[in-house]
N, C-alpha and C positions, 0 to 999 in steps of 0.2 A: 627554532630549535634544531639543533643538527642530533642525526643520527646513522648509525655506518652499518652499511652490509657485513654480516657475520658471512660463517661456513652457512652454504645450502643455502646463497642469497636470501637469508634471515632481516627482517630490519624489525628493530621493536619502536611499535609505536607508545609515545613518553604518556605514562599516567595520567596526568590530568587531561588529556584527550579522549584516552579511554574511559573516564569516570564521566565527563561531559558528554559524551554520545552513548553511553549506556553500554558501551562495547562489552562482550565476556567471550572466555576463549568459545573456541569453538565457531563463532561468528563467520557468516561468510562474506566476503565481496568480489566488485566486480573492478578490476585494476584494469584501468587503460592509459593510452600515452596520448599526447598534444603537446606537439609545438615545444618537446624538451624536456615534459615533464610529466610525474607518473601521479594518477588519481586515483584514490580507494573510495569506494563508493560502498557503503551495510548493502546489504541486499538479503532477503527471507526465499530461501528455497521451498516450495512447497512438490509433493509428487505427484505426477501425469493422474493419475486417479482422482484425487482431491481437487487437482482442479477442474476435471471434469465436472464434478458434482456441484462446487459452486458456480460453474458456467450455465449449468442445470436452474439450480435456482436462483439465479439473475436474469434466464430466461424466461423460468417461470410466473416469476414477479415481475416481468414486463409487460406479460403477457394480462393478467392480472389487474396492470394500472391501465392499459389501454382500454379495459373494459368497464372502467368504472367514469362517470359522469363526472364534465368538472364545470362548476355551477358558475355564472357572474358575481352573482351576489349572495348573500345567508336570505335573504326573501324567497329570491327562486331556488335555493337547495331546500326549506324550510315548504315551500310550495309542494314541491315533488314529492316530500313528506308525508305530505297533507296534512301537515301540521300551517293553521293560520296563523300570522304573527299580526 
């Protein structure tokens, strides 16, 4: 598909691109070059706060699964239970 630089190095990306990758305006990405040529890559901005909070509970919940027993087998989790099988 060809497409041309408008005013204010505009280029529109061709519809059935943007329907197949879900794209809607507003959308951001991250444009880089290689070797001649230019890459649009979606990308989801979140802000410094928010992600704080999910850093929060990532750590939280690691901290969490480190404390919980990981059994060999359903006999010895079922054992620890005290439940006899």
């Amino acid at each position: 598909m060809l497409a041309e630089i408008r005013g204010r190095s505009q280029v529109t990306i061709p519809a059935d691109i943007i329907k197949k990758l879900g794209i809607s305006e507003g959308d951001k990405f991250d444009i880089t070059e290689k070797d001649g040529g230019i890459f649009l890559c979606p990308v989801v901005v979140y802000p410094k706060n928010k992600i704080a909070k999910i850093a929060k509970l990532v750590k939280d919940a690691e901290q969490e699964t480190s404390k919980q027993t990981a059994f060999e087998s359903i006999e010895e989790m079922f054992a620890d239970m005290g439940i006899d099988a």
